[in-house]
N, C-alpha and C positions, 0 to 999 in steps of 0.2 A: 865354565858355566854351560856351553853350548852340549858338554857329555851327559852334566845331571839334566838336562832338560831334556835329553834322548832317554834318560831312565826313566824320566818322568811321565814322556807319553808313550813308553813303550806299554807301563805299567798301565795307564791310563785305558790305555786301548784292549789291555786283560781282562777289565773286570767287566764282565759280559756273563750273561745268564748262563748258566750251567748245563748239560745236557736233560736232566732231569722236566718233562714237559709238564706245565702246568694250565689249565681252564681257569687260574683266579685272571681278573681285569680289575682293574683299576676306573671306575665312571663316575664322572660329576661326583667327586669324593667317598664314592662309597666300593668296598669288596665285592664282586660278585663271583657267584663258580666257586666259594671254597670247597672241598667235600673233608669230611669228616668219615672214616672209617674204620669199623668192627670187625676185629678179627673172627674168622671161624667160628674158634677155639673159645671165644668168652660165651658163658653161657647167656642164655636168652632172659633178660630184665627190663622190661618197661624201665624202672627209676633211670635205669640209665639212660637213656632218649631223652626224660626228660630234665636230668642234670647237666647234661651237654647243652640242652636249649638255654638252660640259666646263665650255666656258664659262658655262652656267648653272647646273651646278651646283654648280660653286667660288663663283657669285655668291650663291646662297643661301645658303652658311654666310656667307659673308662680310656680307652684309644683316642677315642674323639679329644677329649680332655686334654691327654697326653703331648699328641700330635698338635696342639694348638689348634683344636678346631677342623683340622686336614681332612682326618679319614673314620669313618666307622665300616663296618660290616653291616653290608647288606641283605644278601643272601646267603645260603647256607643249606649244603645238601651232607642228608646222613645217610652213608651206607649199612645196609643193613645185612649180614650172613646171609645166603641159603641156610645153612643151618636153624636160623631162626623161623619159628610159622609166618605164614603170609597171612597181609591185611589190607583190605578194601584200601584200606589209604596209602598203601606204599605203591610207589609208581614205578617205571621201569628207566635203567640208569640209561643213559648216551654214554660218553664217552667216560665216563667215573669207574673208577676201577679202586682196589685195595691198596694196589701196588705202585699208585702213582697221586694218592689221595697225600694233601700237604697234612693234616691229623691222621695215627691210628690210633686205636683205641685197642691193645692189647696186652696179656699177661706177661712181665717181666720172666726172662730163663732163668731158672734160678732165683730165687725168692731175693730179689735183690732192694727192695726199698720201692717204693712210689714216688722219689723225683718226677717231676716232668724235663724231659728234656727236649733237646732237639739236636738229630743227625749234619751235623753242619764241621765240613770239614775246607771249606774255599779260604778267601782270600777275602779280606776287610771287603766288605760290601755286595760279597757273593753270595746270592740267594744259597740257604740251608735244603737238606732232601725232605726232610719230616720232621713234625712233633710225635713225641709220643707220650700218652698218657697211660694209667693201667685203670684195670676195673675198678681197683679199689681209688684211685689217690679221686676218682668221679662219684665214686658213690659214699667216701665213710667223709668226715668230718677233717678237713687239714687245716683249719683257719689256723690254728696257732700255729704253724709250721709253717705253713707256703703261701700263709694268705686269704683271700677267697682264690677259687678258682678262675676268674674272671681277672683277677688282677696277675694269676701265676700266668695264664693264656697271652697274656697281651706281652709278658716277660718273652716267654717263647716264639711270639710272635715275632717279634722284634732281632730275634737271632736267625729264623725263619725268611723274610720277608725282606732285611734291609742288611743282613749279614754284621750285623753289629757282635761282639762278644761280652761276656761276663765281667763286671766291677772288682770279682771280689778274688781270690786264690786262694784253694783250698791246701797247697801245699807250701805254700807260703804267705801264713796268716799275717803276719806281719814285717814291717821293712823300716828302714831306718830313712825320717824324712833330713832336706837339708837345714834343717833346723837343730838338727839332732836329739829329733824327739823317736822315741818310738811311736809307732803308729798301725792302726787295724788296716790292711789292706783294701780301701774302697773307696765309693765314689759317691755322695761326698764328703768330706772327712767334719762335716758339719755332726752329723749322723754319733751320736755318744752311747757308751757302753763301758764297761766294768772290763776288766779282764780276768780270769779266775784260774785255778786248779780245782775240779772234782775232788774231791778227798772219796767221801764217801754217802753213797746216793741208796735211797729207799724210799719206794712211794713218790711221789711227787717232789721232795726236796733230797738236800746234798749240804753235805760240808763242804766250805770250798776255803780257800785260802787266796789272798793274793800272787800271780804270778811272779818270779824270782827271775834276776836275769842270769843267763849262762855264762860262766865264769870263763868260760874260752873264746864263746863268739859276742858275747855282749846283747844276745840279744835273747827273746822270751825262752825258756827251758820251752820240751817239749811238752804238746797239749796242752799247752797255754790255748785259754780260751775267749774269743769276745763275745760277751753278752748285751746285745743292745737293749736299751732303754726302751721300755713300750709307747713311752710318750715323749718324741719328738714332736721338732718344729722344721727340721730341713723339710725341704720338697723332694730331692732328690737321693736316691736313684733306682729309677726299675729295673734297672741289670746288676743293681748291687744285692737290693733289698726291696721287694717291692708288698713282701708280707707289714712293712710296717704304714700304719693308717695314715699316718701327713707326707709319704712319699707319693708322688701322682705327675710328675715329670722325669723325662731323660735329663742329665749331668751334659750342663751345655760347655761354650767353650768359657763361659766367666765362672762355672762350678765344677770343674771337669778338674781332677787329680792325673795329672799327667807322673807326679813321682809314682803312684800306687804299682807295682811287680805284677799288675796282671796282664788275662792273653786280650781286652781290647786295646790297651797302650803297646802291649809288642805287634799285635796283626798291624795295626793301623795308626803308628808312626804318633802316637801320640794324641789323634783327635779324640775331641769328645765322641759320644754316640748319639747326640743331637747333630752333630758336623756332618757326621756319614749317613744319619739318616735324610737328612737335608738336599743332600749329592745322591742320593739314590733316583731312578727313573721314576719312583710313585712320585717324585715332591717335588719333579723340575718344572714340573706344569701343573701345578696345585695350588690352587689359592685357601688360605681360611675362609671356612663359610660364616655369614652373618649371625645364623641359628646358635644364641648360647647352650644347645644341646643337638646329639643326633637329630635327623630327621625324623626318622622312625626308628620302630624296635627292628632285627634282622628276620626275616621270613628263613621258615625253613622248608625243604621238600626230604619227605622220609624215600626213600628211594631201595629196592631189594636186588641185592644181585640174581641174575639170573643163570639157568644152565649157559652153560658154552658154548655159544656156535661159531664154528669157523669156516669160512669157504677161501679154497687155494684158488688160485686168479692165475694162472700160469700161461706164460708167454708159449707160443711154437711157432710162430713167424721163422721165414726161410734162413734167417743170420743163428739161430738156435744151433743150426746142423753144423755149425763151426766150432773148433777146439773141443769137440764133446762135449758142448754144453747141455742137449736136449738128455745125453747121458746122465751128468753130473746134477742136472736141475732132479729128474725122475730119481735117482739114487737119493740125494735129500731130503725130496718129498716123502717117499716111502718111509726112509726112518723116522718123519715126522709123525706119519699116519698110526706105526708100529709101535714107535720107543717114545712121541713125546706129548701128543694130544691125552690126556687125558679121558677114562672111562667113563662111561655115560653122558660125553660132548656129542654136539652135534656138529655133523662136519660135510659139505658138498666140496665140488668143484667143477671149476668152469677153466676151459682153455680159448687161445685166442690170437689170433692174427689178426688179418684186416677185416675179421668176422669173430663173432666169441659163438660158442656154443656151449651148453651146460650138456659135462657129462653124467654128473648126476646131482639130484636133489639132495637135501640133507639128511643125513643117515645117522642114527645114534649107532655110537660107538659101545658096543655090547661085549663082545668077542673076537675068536681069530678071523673067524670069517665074514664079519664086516668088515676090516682091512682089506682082504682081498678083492672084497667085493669094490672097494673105492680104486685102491691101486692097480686094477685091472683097467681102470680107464685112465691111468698117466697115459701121455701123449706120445705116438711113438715115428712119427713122421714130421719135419718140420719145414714147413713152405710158407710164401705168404707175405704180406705187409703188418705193419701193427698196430694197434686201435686199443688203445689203453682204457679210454672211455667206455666202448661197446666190450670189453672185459668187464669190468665195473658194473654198468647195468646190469650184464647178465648174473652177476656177483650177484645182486640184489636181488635180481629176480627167482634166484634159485632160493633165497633167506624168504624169502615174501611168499613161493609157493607152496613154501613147507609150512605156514601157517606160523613162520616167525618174523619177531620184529628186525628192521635192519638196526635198530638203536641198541645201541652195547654189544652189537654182534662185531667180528671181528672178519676182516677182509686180510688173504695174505698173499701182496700182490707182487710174482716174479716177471722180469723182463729184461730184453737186453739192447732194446730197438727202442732208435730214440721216436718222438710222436710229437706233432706241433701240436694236438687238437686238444690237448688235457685240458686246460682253460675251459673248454666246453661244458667239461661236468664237474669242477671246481662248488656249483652253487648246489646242486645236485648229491654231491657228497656232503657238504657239511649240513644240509637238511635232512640227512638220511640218519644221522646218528651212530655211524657204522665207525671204528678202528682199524684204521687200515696201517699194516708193518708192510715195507716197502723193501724190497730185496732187488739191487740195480745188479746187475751180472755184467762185467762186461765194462771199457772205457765210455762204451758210444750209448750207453742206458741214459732213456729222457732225464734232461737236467730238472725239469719238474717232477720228481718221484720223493723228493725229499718234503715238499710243500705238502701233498697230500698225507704221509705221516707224523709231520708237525701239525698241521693243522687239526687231527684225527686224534692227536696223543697217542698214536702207533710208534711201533721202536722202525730206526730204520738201518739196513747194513748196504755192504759194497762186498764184492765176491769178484774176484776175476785170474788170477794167476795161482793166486793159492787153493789147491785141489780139494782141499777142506773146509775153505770156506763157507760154499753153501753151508753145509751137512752142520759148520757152528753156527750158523745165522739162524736156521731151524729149528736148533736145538735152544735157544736165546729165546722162541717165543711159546714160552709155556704158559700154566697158568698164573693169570694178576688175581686170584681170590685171595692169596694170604695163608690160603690152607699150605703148608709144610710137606704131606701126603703127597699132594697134587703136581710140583717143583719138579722136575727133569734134572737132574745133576750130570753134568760129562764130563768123565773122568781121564777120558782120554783123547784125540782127535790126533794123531800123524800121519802122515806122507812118506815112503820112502821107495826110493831109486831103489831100486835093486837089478843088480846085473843077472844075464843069464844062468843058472842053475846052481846058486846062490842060495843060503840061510840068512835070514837077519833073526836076531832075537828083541822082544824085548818087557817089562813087567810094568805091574799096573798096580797100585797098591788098593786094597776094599777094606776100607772103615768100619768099626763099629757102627756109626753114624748112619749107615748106609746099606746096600742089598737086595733091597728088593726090587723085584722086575728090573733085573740087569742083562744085557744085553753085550753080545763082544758080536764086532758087524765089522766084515775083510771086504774092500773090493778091491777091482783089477782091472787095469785096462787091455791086455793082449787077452790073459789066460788064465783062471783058477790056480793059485796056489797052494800047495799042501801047505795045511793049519792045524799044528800041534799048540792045545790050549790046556797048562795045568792050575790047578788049584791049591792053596795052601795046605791042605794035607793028601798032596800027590793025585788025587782023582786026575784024570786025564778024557781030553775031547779032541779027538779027530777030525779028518776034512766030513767025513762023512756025517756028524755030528752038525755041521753047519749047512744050515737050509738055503737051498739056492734059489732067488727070486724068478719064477716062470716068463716075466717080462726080459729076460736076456737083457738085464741091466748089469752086468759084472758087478754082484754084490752078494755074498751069502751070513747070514745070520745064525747067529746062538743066544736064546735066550736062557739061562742059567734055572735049574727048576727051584722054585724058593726062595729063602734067603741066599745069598751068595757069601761062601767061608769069607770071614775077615782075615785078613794077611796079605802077601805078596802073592800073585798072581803072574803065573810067563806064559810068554807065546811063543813062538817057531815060523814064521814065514818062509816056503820056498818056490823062488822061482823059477817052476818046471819047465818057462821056455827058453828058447834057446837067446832069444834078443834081451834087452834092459825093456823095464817094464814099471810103473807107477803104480805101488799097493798103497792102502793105508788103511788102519785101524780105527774105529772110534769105540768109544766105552761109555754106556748110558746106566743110568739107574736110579733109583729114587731115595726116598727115607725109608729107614730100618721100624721107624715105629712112630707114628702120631705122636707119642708125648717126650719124644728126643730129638732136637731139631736137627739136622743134619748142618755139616763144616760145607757153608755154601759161598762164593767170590761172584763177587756184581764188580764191573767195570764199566767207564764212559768215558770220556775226555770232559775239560772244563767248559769248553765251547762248540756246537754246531757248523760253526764256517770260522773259521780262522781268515785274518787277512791279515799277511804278512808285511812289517815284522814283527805282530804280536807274537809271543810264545803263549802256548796252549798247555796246560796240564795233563798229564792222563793219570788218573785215579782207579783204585782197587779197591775194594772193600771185602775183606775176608771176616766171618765170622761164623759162629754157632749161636744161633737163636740172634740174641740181642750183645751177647759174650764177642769182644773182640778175641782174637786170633793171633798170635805173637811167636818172634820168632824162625819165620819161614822164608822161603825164596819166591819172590812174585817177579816175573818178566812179561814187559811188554812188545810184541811184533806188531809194526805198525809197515800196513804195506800201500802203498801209492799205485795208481792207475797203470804203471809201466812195471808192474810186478818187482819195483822194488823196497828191500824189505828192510826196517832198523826195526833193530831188537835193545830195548829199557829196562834196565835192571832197577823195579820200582825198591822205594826205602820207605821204610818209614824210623826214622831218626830225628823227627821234630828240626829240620834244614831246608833249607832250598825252598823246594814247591811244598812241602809239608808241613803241615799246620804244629801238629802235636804228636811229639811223640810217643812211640808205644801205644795206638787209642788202635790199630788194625786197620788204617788207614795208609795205602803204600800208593808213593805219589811221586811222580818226576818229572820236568819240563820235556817238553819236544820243542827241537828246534831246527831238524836236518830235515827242513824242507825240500823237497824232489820235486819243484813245478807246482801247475797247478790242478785240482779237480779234486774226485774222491778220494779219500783213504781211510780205507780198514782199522781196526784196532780186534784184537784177540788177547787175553790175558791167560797167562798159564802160574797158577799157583801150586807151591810143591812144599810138602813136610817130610826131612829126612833126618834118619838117627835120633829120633824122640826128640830134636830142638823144640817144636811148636810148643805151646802154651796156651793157656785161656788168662786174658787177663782180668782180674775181679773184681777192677777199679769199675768206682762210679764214672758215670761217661762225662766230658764236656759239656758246655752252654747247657746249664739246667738251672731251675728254681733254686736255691741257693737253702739246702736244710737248716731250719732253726733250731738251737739244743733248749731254749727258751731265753726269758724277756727279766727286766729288771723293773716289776713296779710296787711304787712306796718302799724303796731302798731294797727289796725283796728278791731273791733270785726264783722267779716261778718254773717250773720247764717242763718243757715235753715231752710226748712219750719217744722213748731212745727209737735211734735208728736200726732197722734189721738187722744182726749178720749174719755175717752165710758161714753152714754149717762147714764146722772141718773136713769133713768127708768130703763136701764141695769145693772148698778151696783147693782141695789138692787134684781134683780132675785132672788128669792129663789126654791129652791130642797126639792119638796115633800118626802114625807118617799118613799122606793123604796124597792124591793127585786133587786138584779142579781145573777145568777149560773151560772158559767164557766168552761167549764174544763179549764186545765191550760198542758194538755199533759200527755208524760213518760219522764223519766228519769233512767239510770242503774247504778246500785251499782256493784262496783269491792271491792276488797279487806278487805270489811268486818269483823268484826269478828261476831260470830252466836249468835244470841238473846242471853241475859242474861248482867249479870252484866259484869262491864269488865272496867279498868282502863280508867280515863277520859286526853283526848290527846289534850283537846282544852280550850285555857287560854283565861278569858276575855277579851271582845273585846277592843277597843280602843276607846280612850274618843274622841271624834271631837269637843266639842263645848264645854270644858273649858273656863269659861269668870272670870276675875279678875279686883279689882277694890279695892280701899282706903276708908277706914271709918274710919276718925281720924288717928290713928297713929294702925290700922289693917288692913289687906286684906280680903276683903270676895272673897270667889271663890263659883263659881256654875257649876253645870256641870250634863250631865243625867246619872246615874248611870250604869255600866255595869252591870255583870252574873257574874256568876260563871262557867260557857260554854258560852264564848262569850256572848250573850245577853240574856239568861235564866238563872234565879233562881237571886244569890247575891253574889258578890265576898266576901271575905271574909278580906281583909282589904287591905288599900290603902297604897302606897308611895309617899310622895309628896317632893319635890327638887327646891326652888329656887336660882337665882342667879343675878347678876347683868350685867352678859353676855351671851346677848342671845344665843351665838355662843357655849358659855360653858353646856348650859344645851342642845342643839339638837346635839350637837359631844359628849360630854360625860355627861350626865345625872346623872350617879350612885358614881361622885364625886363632885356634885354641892349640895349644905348644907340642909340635912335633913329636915323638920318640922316636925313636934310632933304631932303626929294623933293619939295619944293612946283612945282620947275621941270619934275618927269618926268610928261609926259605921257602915256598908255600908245597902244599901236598898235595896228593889229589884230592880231587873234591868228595865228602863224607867221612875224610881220614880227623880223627881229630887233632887240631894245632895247639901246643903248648910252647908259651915263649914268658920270658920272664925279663924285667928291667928294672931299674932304678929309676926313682919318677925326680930326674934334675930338670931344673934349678931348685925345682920346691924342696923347702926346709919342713922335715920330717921331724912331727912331735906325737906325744900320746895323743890320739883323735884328732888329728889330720884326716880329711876328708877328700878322696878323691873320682872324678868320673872318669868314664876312658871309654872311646868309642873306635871302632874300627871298620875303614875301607877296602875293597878288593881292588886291583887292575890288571886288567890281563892286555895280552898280547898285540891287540891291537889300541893299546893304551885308552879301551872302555872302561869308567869307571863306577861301580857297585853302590847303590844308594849308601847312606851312615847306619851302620849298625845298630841296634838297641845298646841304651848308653849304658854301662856294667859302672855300680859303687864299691868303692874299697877304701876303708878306716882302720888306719893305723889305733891300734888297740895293744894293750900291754896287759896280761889276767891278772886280776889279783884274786888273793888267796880265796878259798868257797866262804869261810866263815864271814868275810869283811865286804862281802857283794851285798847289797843290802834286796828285803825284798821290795819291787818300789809300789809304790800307789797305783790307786786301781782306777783313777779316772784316767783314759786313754790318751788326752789331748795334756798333759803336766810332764810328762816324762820324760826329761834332760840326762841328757848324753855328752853335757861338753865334757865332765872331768874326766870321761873315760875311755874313749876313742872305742873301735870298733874294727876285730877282722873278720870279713863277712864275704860270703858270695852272695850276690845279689844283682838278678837285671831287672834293670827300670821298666824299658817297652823297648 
């Protein structure tokens, strides 16, 4: 008892807000701070402004309703393109941005359907990254398919907001309940509908036939379809079905279908999604209001992005002139100023000790020779105390002199020198409206640097041992407009030793995807190295070819003229001197073309500060446009304040820390704590030997497509869903490099390097699958760790029983099997074991469940598995299968038992 109550608040203490920052609040029951925003790329449409306002604010009463009165939407700001004209009424944003807005409003890659979805890849109760809507599913008509818009919003919302998932399974329409009925996969099973085959369809109608069971597995042939009745009486569920009119509450725990094979019953152990919305932080301090409606309607503020402005904040206090840091910060800088600011920004800087001075006012970036003109005032002597505040101000005052606003302007502020006085202008920054990304260099960087870019919605990093660092942290803060064009890609970033008079080689691979304004940047800390640079079809660039910076910062440049040859790319490093020497490479460059999104990887971890012994997640996110990315090799280096470094080899196998598999989501526990303080993350994503992929599936947590409805005994339906042409499906994904940073993170409660009792029990199995062979049960399942999803647990418990309700309420009295022969494997290998289920007496359609524990080595034991069904089934012949009836809720299964894979949650 006392082990499951250590999984329980280890888990407990996980499910903490995501890296991802957000401006919504939660007051006196209402949303404020959502932002809504337009891509670029959509073209400019009044109707659209004002279907979005419709749509939210049908979605607040309809929330209101839902939530029992809790919560509606209040406020609501819409971003609007540069691209779009400007108008008297649109006002200027603060802190709201494209790229951190909880709605976009953008054109699907690839003509892939108008779903609404939502980016949400955490843990049962972990806030989601984005909704996303397209042009069309706002402006054409989807009532018969998703509903109104107002009622699909608040579905999304709900995945968004309170980390709940989907009722229903699109790959597994249906499961056999323990009644031994068939049954539609949802929530709640009050909800009635026909089940049919298409035969054949024109215009608005179809021949259809009743569904037929499979003569092997006993359950619906494929394409078997359910068509709901347009006219119900359930209420629930809006994560099943929320297009249908008398559904207008969550699936609580007295109407919640725990048999149903969907991803809410496996993320989340079975609750309803009333249960977890309940336990969420909006609903611990929330009362029902009196008001039997909203208060008000939501107000909105039209809001327009504006140009870019940046001003660098760069520390040169006397601690600078240590380890080459005033070197390594100026080298960074530079390639920000070069390779990642974007054309026609406006960009000053200000440096600063225990005095700040502006070195210069904001300058738009036009040409080569505005860089020079900025980078000739990086800072090249470093003395002094530090004053983090009078950096800041001057920050502002340099935005405020140029005749811009400091609101949406972005501050980027470097240091390595801690400062009691930041409290000081704490009230001062958040009135200023300014974004500030915070860059701590160094162990002894003020512990408050992380406050002012949370509070800001600035991204924030840690740089101290690894020589690359900075130059990734720089590279991390490009543009948040959304434009594709504008995005900084780094292709490469290495470090290496090289001994005296020495060759290293090494290749860089350039994408379709990819090319322009590409950059290859050497530096050095002794000496200039000879730099032999070729191109996929042999062109060759020499040292002399590479522009040396006049600021005697050991760093020289090659910017590629053009597009840059797609193929393998090599280099030649030598090092001329005669000592060992630290070189290293970076590789920049952008999109190949506006209307081909570039193979682009975002990384963060699950949490901001970890306090140990929670485990933290770190997450990747690879794709093209909106196209997950499949396939590849993603590693995580996560390095801690004493330069040391673990390297994570992310998965995505639907296991462990991973939600779903195959969606381009590559995800793995950390748990090799070093102390306590900052730590780095850096993500290096890699495609070799044509493995990669696009994958073409519709994504997770979305509006659930309706094929249509049954009214007056009638099958009416909708207009069919898109597909993507063949030419498209077969895209392929050349080899690729990407480099990202992924941010900081802080460690509390620690204990200090070295050995040290292990607190963390195998993770939990998700995707147990059971099924009959003969008179055995084979079970499969991906192997956990021996620390959650590392190393190999060290032996299994396995328990079935004949009631499903007996093994998810009490597991540890439901009957033994005999696993004296199952070895466990390492974790992500998958385990196959096979047994006879004694004492039970095995007949056609015997019914069995079977759930499985890990324990590892220091006899920690793994939450209970999602429960796997297996029904003894014997075929008979095709002709004598009968086909059965089409009311969903009649459909007996005793006389014929059932062999099936199938997980519960």
């Amino acid at each position: 008892m006392v082990l499951y109550l250590t999984v329980i608040l280890f888990l407990t203490l996980h499910l903490l807000p995501g890296m991802k920052s957000s401006l919504v609040n939660l007051i006196n029951n209402g949303y404020d701070g959502i932002v809504i925003a337009i891509n670029p790329s959509v073209p400019e449409d009044e109707k659209l402004i004002q279907n979005i306002k419709e749509m939210v604010t049908e979605a607040s009463t309809y929330l209101f309703h839902a939530t029992k009165r809790r919560v509606y939407f209040r406020n609501v700001s819409i971003l609007i393109p540069m691209t779009w004209k400007s108008k008297s009424e649109y006002l200027m944003p603060k802190q709201e941005s494209y790229d951190q807005a909880e709605v976009i409003v953008a054109n699907p890659y690839l003509k892939h359907g108008d779903d609404p979805y939502t980016l949400q890849y955490g843990r049962c109760g972990e806030k989601g990254q984005y909704i996303h809507f397209t042009p069309d599913f706002l402006l054409n008509n989807n009532l018969p398919i998703y509903g109104s818009r107002g009622r699909a919003f608040v579905h999304e919302w709900a995945h968004l907001r309170w980390g709940i998932f989907d009722e229903y399974n699109g790959d597994q329409p249906f499961y056999i309940s323990r009644r031994n009925t068939i049954e539609a996969t949802r929530c709640s099973t009050h909800i009635t509908g026909t089940n049919v085959i298409f035969k054949k369809c024109q215009g608005g109608s179809c021949i259809t036939r009743p569904c037929r069971r499979d003569s092997q597995t006993g359950l619906y042939e494929a394409k078997c379809t359910f068509i709901p009745e347009k006219s119900q009486t359930a209420k629930e569920s809006i994560m099943f079905m929320q297009s249908l009119h008398s559904v207008t509450e969550f699936c609580t725990e007295k109407t919640h279908n725990t048999e149903a094979p969907n991803l809410q019953n496996r993320m989340c152990n079975g609750k309803s999604t009333w249960d977890v919305i309940m336990n969420s932080t909006d609903f611990q301090n929330t009362s029902p209001m009196t008001e039997m409606n909203p208060p008000t309607h939501p107000t909105f503020s039209l809001l327009k992005s504006k140009q870019r402005v940046v001003c660098l904040v760069l520390d040169k206090s006397g601690s600078m002139s240590s380890e080459d840091r005033l070197f390594r910060m100026n080298q960074a800088a530079e390639l920000y100023l070069i390779q990642v600011i974007e054309k026609e920004s406006l960009v000053g800087m200000v440096t600063f000790d225990s005095v700040a001075e502006i070195r210069n006012n904001l300058i738009k970036i036009t040409d080569d020779d505005v860089y020079k003109n900025i980078t000739a005032n990086l800072p090249q002597k470093a003395s002094g105390g530090t004053s983090i505040c009078r950096g800041l101000k001057a920050g502002f005052q340099a935005i405020i002199q140029s005749h811009q606003s400091t609101s949406g302007s972005e501050i980027i502020l470097l240091t390595d020198g801690e400062d009691n006085e930041i409290h000081l202008c704490i009230e001062e920054v958040k009135q200023s409206g300014v974004i500030i990304h915070t860059i701590a260099l160094g162990p002894s960087a003020a512990k408050e640097l992380e406050t002012l870019s949370d509070m800001t919605g600035g991204n924030r990093f840690y740089a101290n041992k690894d020589i690359n660092g900075l130059t990734n942290a720089f590279s991390r803060i490009s543009s948040r407009s959304g434009s594709i064009t504008q995005q900084t890609i780094q292709l490469e970033s290495k470090a290496l030793a090289i001994t005296g008079k020495k060759w290293v080689n090494g290749t860089v691979p350039v994408d379709s995807t990819i090319g322009n304004d590409t950059f290859f940047v050497v530096t050095w800390t002794i000496q200039k190295p000879e730099i032999l640079l070729q191109d996929p079809k042999g062109k060759k660039y020499k040292t002399s070819d590479f522009k040396e910076d006049k600021l005697n910062i050991h760093s020289a440049r090659l910017r590629i003229p053009g597009i840059a040859e797609t193929g393998t790319w090599t280099y030649s490093l030598l090092n001329n001197h005669a000592s060992s020497q630290m070189l290293t490479v970076t590789v920049t460059t952008r999109a190949r073309s506006p209307t081909t999104p570039p193979v682009t990887a975002t990384a963060h971890m699950s949490q901001n500060t970890a306090h140990f012994p929670s485990p933290v997640i770190v997450y990747a996110q690879v794709s093209q446009g909106f196209l997950s990315v499949l396939g590849i090799n993603v590693t995580a280096i996560i390095e801690t304040e004493d330069g040391h470094q673990v390297t994570l080899e992310l998965w995505d196998n639907g296991a462990g820390a991973d939600t779903v598999k195959n969606d381009g989501i590559y995800s793995r526990y950390f748990t090799d704590y070093h102390g306590n303080g900052r730590y780095s993350l850096k993500v290096h994503a890699q495609a070799r030997n044509n493995m990669a992929r696009l994958s073409l599936r519709q994504p997770q947590n979305k509006a659930l497509y309706i094929p249509g409805y049954i009214e007056n005994g009638k099958i009416i339906l909708n207009p069919p869903r898109p597909e993507v042409k063949d030419d498209l499906a077969k895209a392929e994904i050349e080899d690729f490099n990407r480099l990202t940073s992924g941010g900081s993170f802080t460690v509390s409660g620690a204990p200090p390097p070295g050995n040290h009792p292990s607190v963390f029990p195998p993770n939990k199995i998700i995707d147990l699958e059971a099924k009959f062979k003969e008179y055995h049960i084979q079970l499969s399942w991906t192997a956990p760790g021996n620390v959650l999803d590392k190393g190999k647990a060290n032996s299994y418990i396995i328990r079935i029983s004949k009631s499903f309700e007996d093994l998810q309420e009490d597991f540890d009295n439901a009957t033994l099997v005999n696993t004296s022969s199952l070895k466990p494997k390492e974790a992500g290998s998958v385990e196959n074991f096979e047994f006879k289920p004694e004492p039970f007496r095995i007949e056609n359609g015997t019914n069995f469940y079977v759930a499985v524990r890990a324990i590892n080595e220091a006899n920690l034991i793994s939450e209970v598995s999602n429960i796997a069904q297996a029904v003894k089934f014997i075929p008979m012949p095709e002709d004598s299968v009968p086909a059965l009836g089409t009311k969903i809720s009649a459909i007996s299964l005793a006389i014929f038992g059932l062999a099936m894979i199938l997980s519960i949650f």
